[in-house]
LUMLUMVEX-756387 format. One line per 4 residues: number of its first residue (from 0); for each residue x, y, z of C-alpha. Coordinates in steps of 0.25 Angstrom, whole numbers, plus 5000, padded with zeros to 4 digits. Each point is the difference from the previous one (the first is absolute). Last residue first. Example, Ala and Ser with C-alpha at 12.3 -4.5 7.8 and 13.67 -1.06 7.14 Angstrom:
BEGIN
1> 5055,4996,5029; 4994,4986,5002
This chain:
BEGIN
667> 4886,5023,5129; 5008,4988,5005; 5006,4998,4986; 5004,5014,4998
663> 5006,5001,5013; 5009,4987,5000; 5004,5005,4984; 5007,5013,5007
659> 5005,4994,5009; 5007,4991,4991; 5003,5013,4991; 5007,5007,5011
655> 5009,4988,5006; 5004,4998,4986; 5004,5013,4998; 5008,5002,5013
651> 5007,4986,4995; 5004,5009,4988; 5005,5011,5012; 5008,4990,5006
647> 5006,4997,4988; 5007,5014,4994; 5004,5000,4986; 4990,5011,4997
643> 4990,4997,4992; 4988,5008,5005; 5007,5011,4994; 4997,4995,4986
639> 4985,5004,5001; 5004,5012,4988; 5004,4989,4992; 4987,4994,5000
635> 4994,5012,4993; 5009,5000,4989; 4997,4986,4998; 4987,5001,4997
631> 5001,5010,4991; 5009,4992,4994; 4991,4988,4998; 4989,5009,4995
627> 5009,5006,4989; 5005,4984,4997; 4985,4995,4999; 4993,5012,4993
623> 5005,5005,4989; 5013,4992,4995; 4993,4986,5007; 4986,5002,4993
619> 5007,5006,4987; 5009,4988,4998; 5012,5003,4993; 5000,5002,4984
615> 5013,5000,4992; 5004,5004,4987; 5013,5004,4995; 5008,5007,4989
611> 5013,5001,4996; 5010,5008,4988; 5014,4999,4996; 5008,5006,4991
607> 4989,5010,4996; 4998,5001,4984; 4990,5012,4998; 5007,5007,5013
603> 4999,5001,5015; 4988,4989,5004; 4995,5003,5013; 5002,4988,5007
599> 4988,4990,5004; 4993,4996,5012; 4983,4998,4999; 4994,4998,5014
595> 4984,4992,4997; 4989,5006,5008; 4993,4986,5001; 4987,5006,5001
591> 5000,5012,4992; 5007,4994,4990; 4990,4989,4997; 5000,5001,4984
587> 5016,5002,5001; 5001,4988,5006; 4992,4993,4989; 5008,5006,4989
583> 5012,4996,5008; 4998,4987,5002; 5010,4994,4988; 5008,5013,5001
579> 5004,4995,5014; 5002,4986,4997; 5009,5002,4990; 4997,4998,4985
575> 5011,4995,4992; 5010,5009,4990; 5010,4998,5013; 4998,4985,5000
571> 5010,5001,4984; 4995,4997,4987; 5008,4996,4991; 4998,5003,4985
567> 4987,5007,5001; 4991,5001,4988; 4987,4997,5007; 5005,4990,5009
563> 4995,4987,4990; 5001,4987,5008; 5013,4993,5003; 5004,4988,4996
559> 4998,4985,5002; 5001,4989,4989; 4993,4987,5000; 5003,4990,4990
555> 4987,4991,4998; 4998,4985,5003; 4993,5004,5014; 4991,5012,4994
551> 4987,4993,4997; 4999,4993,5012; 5004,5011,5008; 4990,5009,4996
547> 4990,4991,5003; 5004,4998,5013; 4999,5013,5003; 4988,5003,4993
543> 4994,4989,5008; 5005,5004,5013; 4994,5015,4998; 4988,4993,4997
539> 5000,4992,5013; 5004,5013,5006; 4990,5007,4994; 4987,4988,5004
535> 5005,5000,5014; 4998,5015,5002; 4986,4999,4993; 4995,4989,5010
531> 5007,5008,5012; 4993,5012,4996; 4986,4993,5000; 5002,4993,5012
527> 5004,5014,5007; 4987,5006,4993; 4993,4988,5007; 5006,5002,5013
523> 4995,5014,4999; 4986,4996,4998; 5002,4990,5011; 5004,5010,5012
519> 4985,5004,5004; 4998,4985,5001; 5012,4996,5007; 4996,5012,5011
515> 4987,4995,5002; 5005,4985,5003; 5011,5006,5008; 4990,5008,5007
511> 4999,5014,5001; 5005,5014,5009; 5008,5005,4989; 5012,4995,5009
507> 4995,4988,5000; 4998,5000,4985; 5013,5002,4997; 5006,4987,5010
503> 4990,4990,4993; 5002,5005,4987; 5016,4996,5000; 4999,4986,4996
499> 4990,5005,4987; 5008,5010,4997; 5012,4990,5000; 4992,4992,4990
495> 4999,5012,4992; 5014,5005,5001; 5006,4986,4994; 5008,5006,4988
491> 5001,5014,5007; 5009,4995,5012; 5005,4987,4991; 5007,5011,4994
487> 5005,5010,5011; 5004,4985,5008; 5009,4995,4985; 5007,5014,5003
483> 5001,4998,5015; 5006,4986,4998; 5010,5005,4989; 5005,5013,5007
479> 5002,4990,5013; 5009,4989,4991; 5009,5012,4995; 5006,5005,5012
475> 5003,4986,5007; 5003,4996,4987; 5012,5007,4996; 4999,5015,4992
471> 4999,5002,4985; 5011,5009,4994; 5004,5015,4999; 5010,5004,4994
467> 4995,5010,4989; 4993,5006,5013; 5012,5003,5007; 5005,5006,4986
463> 4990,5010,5003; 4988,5004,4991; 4998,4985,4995; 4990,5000,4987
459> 4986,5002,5000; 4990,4990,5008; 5001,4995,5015; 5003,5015,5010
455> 4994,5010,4989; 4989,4992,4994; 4996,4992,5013; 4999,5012,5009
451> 4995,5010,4991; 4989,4991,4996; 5000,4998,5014; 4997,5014,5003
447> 4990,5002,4987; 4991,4988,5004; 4999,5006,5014; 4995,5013,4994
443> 4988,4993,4993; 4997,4990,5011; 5000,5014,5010; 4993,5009,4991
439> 4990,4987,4999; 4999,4997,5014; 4998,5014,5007; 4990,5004,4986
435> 4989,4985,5004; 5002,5005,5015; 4997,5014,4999; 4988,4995,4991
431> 4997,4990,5011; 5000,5010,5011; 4991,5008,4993; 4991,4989,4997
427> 4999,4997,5015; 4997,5013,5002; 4987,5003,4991; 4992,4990,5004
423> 4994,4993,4987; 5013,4991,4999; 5004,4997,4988; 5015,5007,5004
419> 5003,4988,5012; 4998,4989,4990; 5007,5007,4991; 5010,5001,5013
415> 5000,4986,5005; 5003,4995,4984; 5014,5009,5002; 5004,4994,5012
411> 4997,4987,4996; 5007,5002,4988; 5010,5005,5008; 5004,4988,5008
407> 4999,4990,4987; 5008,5009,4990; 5013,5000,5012; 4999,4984,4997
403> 5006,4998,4986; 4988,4999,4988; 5000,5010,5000; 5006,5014,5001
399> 5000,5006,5014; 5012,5008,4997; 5007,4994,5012; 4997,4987,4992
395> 5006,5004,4987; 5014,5005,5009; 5001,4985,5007; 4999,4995,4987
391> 5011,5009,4995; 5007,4997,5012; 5001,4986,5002; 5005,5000,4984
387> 5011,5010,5002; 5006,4991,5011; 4999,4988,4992; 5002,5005,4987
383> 5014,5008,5008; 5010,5005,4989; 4988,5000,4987; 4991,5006,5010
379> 5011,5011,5005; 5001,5008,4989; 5001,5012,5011; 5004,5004,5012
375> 5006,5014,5004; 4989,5009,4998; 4992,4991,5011; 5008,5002,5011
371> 5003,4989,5008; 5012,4997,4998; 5011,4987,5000; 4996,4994,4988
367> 4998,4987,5005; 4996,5001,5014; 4993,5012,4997; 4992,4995,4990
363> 4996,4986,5010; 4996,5011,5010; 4990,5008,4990; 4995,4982,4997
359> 4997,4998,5014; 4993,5014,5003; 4991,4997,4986; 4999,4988,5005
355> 4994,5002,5012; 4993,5011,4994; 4992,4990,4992; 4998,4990,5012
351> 4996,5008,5010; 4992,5009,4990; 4990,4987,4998; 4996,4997,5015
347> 4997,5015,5002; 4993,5003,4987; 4991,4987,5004; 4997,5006,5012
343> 4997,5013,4996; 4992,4996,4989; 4991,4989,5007; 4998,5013,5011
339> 4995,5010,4988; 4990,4987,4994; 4997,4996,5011; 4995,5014,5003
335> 4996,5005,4986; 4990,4989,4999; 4994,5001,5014; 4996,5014,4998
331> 4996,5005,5014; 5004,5014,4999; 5008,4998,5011; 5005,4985,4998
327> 5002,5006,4984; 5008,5011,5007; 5008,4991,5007; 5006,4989,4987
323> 5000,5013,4993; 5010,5006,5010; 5007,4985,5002; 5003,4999,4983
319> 5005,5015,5001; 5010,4997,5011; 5004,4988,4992; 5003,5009,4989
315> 5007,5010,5008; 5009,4988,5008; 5004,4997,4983; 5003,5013,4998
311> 5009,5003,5013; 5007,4987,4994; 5004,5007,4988; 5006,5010,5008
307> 5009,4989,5005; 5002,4993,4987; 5006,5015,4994; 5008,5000,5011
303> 5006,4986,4998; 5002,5004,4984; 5006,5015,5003; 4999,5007,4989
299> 4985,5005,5005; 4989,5010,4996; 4990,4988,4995; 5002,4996,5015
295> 4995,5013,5006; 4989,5001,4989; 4996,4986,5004; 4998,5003,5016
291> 4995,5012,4998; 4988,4993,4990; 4997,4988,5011; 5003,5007,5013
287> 4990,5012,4995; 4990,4991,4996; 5001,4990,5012; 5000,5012,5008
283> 4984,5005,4995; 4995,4986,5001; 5007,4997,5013; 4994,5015,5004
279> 4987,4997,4992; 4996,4986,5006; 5003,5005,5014; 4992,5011,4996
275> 4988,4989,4998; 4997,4998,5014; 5005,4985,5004; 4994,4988,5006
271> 5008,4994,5011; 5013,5004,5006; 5005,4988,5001; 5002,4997,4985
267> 5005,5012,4998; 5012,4998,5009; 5003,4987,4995; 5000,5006,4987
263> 5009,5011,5003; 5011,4989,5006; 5000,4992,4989; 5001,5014,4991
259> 5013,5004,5008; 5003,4987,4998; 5001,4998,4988; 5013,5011,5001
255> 5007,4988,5004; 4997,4990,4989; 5003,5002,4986; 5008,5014,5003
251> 5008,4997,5012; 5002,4985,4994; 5006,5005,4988; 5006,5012,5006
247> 5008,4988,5008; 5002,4992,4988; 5007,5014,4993; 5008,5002,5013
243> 4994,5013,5007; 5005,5015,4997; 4991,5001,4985; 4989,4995,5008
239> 5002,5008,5012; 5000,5013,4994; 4987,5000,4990; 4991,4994,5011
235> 5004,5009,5010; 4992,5011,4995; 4988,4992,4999; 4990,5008,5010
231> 4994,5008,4991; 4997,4994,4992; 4997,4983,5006; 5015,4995,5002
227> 4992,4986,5007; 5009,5002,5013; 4995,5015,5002; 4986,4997,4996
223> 4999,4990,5011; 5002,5011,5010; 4994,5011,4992; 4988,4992,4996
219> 4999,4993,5014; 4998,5012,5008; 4991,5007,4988; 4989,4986,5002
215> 5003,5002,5015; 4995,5014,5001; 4988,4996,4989; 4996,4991,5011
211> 5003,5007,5013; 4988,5010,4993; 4992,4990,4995; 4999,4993,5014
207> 5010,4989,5002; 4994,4985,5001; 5011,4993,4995; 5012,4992,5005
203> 5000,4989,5009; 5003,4988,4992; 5013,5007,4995; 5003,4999,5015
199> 5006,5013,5005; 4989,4999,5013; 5005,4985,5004; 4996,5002,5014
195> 5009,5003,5011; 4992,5011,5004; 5012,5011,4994; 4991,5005,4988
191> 4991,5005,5010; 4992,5006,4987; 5000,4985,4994; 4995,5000,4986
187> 4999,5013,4997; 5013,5003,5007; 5005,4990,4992; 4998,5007,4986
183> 5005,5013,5007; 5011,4994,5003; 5002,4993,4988; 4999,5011,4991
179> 5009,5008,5011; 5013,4990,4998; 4996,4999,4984; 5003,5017,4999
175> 5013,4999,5008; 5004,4987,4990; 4998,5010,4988; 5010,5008,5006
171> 5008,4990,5003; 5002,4993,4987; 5002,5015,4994; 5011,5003,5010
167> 5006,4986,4995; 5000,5002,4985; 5006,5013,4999; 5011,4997,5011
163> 5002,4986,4989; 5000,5009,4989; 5011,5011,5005; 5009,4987,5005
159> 4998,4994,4986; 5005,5013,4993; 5011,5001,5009; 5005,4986,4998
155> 5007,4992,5008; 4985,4997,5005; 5000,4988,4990; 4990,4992,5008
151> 4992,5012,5003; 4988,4996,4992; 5003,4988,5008; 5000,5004,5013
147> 4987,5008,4997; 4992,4989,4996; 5005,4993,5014; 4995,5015,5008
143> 4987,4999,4992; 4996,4985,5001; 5004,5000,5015; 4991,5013,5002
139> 4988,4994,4993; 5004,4986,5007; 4997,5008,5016; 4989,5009,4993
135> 4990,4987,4995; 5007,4993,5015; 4993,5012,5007; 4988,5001,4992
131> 4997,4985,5000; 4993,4990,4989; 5015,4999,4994; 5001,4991,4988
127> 5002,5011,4989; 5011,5008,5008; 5006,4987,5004; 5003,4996,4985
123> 5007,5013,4998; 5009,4999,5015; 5004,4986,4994; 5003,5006,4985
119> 5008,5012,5008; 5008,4992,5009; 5005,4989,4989; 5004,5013,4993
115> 5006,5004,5013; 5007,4988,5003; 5003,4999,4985; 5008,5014,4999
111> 5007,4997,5014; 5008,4988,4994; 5003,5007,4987; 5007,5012,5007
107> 5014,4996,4997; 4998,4997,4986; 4997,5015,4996; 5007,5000,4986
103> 4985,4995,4995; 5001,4990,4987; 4998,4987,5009; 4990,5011,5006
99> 4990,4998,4986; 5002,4984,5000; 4995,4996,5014; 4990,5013,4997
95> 4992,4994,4990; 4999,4988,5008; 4995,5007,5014; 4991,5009,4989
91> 4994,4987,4996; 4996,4995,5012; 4995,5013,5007; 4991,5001,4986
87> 4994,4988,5001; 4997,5002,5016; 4996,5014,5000; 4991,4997,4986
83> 4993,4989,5008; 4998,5007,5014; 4991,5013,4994; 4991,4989,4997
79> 5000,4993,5012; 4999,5011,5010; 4988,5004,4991; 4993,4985,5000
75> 5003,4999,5015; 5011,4996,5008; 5001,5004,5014; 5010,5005,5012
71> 4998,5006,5014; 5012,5002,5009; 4992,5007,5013; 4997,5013,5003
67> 4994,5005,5013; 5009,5013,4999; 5007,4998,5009; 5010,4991,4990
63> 4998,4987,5007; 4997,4990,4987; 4991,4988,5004; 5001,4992,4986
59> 4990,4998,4990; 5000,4993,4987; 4988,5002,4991; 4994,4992,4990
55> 5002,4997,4985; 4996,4988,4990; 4994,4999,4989; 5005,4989,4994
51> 5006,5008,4988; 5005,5012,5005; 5006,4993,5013; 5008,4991,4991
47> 5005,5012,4990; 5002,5006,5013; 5011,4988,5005; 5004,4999,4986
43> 5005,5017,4999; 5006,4999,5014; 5010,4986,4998; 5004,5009,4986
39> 5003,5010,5008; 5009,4992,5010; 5007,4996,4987; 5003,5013,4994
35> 5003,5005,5014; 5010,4987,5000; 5006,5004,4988; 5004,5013,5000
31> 5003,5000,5015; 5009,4989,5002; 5007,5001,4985; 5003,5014,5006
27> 5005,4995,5010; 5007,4992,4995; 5007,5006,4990; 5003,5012,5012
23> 5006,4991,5008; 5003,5009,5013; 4985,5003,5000; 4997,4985,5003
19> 4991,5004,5013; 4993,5009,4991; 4995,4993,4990; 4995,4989,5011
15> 4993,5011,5008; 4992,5002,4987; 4999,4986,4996; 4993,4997,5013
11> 4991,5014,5000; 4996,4993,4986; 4997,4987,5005; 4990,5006,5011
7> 4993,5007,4991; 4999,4989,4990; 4995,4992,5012; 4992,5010,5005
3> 4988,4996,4992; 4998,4986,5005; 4994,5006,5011; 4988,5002,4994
């Protein structure tokens, strides 16, 4: 077990290191970039290891905290798995980004980037290994003000700053809401709370009436809700994303917010068995988060923004998979609980890598043409193949089209809802047919947003003479697209033997066996064999054909031209569809949700000299609620300014008071 800190241990090392060599910016940034891809690397074989030999364990250190606390860690099958894709994809986000900031005009502050991007994948890793509510809130709070750091890496500008105060009050609000959920977890546990036992174990939690219960269960929701960007907590999703480094959106995206849903697992699985409007609420918010979070993103020109509300999507299905994974432990339905949890998990493990590379691939764009915004790209496949590639499979797995891996998640998913919607109860086959029209308006509107995405940004021709320009990147940016590519298809090729690996972990949450869960899960597997079998069988066509074809054309004169243009002499990128009348039908269809501003000028006469027309649609959680409540707020803090006076004795006055004050309250 101790052999686990090792890769911790190495990355706080090349952390300091990156930032001792600050006066050298090349190296230290060659420090940082690779060394943290390397340390990752040392993490992502020392849990391989424990995985396979089956190895775990706690560490546990005396910790004087008052609290009774003490610096407990553990390795399981769940810390595990939410470990690998931290590890792969801290490694190759460390190598994307050796190449990405050599383009950076900020070299001065390369040094501090990598400490806190070492930081952020140590603070991560501790969240899943700690088996102590102090030490889990100690790395949360590491992990949030380090991500923070580096969505505010370019803090020059103002749209950065704005993102990075966006993203830091919600990371403490949500922190508020975990600080009472283990309170009142560990007051269960240990009502003293100060005996010098171990009351904030892990170990320790449980027992909580129904009441404290569903209390906790909404405590962690909002707390770990927040970091996921589950609707309608997500409104700093769709800021910091675009604001943060591409690798580091990669990692923020693939990763971090996991562990909002890390974190609620481990809180469910303490809680104990669960009444069904758990089921429902995650159910009911995995819906909304899942079809919001599309529309949203279908609306945007802005590819990283686009990617972030994409995100919000993914966290919805995953939601949905854990609602049915509940309800069918309430209604005890064993099938539609593993098969809800399997789905989840799975979704989880498999959008790190997709969205990885679709993060990596938006920052590689914007290297090389210089832009993010979608309208301005264009024809950028024939420019970048190994770019375009990367993100048109990355693009068909978001989709959940198999055989690539974002099918295999949400075919379980989907398969736990029939089962759900045959039930003879009336309720679970409710919440199945909600589930079944949640996934299929979310798979159907996902489809057209990266449709969009690929056809406007990859296919066409250039709509910016940046774009004409572009060229394929070096290898440090090209290498990681590759190798998650090549993972989101071995992801769906070998899904059925994954299943199979992943049962164990599904069925304990569905309250099973492993042997139990394997077998519920083997019809599913055999679908995935199946699928496999029939992708295999088109590509070894396809190669055929392709071979074939050269064969009988090698000794022939070859002679490119273009295709027929329907009478066009030379088309120009403005007779091209943009990304805004590409999504507008759909748009307009949910107008009264997405509350799109339309800007355009009066035209003056039948042949105006010049004309405009724009589109744009804010967030409707933030526009009508967050920032009016946030001003509220504010206006009535500024009526306390008073107290700030400028005077010190009187702050020392304060101090005395609210000591006192504390004294009383605990004697009492």
């Amino acid at each position: 077990m101790a052999l686990e800190l090792a890769p911790l241990g190495l990355l706080c090392a090349v952390g300091l290191a990156a930032l001792l060599a600050g006066r050298s910016p090349r190296l230290s940034h060659a420090i940082g970039s690779l060394g943290a891809a390397a340390a990752c690397l040392v993490g992502l074989v020392v849990v391989v290891v424990h995985l396979v030999t089956g190895s775990g364990g706690l560490i546990a250190v005396p910790w004087n905290t008052g609290l009774g606390a003490s610096f407990t860690i553990g390795f399981d099958a769940l810390t595990g798995f939410f470990l690998l894709p931290l590890y792969l994809l801290g490694a190759l986000c460390a190598l994307f980004g050796s190449g990405y900031l050599s383009h950076s005009a900020v070299e001065g502050r390369r040094g501090s980037h990598w400490l806190f991007y070492c930081l952020l994948v140590v603070s991560m890793a501790l969240v899943m290994l700690a088996r102590n509510a102090v030490l889990f809130l100690v790395v949360w709070e590491v992990m949030s003000l380090s991500s923070w750091m580096l969505v505010s890496f370019e803090h020059d500008q103002p749209e950065v700053r704005r993102a990075g105060v966006t993203y830091l009050v919600a990371t403490q609000i949500g922190t508020a809401f975990l600080i009472v959920l283990f309170l009142l977890l560990g007051s269960a546990s240990d009502p003293s709370l100060a005996s010098g036992s171990a009351g904030l174990d892990f170990s320790r939690f449980g027992g909580l009436a129904a009441p404290a219960a569903g209390a906790a269960f909404l405590l962690a929701l909002v707390g770990f809700g927040t970091k996921a960007g589950i609707v309608p907590l997500h409104v700093w999703l769709p800021e910091a994303h675009p604001a943060a480094p591409s690798h580091v959106s990669a990692l923020m995206s693939g990763v971090m917010i996991k562990t909002g849903i890390y974190g609620l697992l481990r809180v469910l699985a303490a809680l104990g068995a669960p009444p069904a409007w758990w089921g429902w609420t995650l159910l009911a918010l995995g819906a909304c988060s899942g079809v919001v979070g599309i529309l949203y993103a279908l609306a945007q020109r802005d590819i990283k923004r686009l990617l972030a509300y994409s995100s919000v999507e993914n966290i919805g299905i995953i939601c949905l998979g854990i609602g049915g994974g509940l309800l069918g432990v309430s209604y005890g339905s064993p099938v539609v609980a593993v098969l809800g949890f399997g789905g989840a998990l799975v979704h989880v493990a498999n959008h790190a890598l997709f969205k990885g590379l679709l993060f990596l691939g938006a920052g590689t764009v914007a290297v090389a043409v210089g832009t993010r915004e979608i309208d301005r790209l264009g024809g950028l496949l024939r420019r970048m193949p190994a770019a375009g590639g990367a993100v048109l499979i990355a693009s068909v797995a978001i989709c959940g089209l198999p055989p690539l891996n974002g099918f295999v998640g949400e075919l379980l998913i989907v398969s736990g809802a029939f089962h759900a919607v045959t039930n003879p109860l009336v309720a679970p086959s409710l919440a199945g047919a909600l589930a079944i029209v949640a996934m299929a308006l979310t798979g159907g509107l996902a489809a057209a947003c990266f449709a969009k995405l690929v056809g406007i940004a990859f296919l066409g021709e250039p709509r910016s003479e940046a774009a004409a320009a572009a060229r394929e990147l070096g290898p440090t940016m090209v290498i990681p697209l590759i190798v998650l590519a090549a993972l989101c298809v071995a992801g769906g090729v070998s899904a059925a033997p994954v299943l199979t690996a992943l049962a164990p972990l599904a069925g304990a949450f569905g309250g099973m066996g492993p042997e139990a869960a394997r077998g519920l899960l083997a019809p599913v597997a055999g679908v995935l064999w199946r699928v496999s079998a029939v992708a295999g069988g088109v590509v070894a066509l396809a190669g055929a054909l392709a071979l074939i074809r050269h064969l009988l054309l090698r000794r022939r004169t070859h002679v490119l031209t273009g295709t027929w243009d329907c009478g066009y002499v030379k088309p120009t990128p403005r007779m091209q569809y943009t990304s805004t009348s590409f999504s507008e039908p759909l748009v307009s269809m949910f107008r009264a949700l997405l509350n799109p501003r339309r800007r355009m000028t009066k035209l003056a006469s039948p042949f105006p000299a010049a004309a405009s027309f724009s589109t744009e649609t804010p967030d409707a959680f933030s526009q009508r609620f967050f920032l009016p409540s946030f001003r509220r707020f504010a206006a009535l803090l500024s009526g306390l300014r008073w107290l700030q006076h400028g005077r010190l004795q009187l702050y020392v006055l304060y101090i005395a008071i609210t000591l006192v004050i504390l004294f009383v309250w605990r004697l009492v």
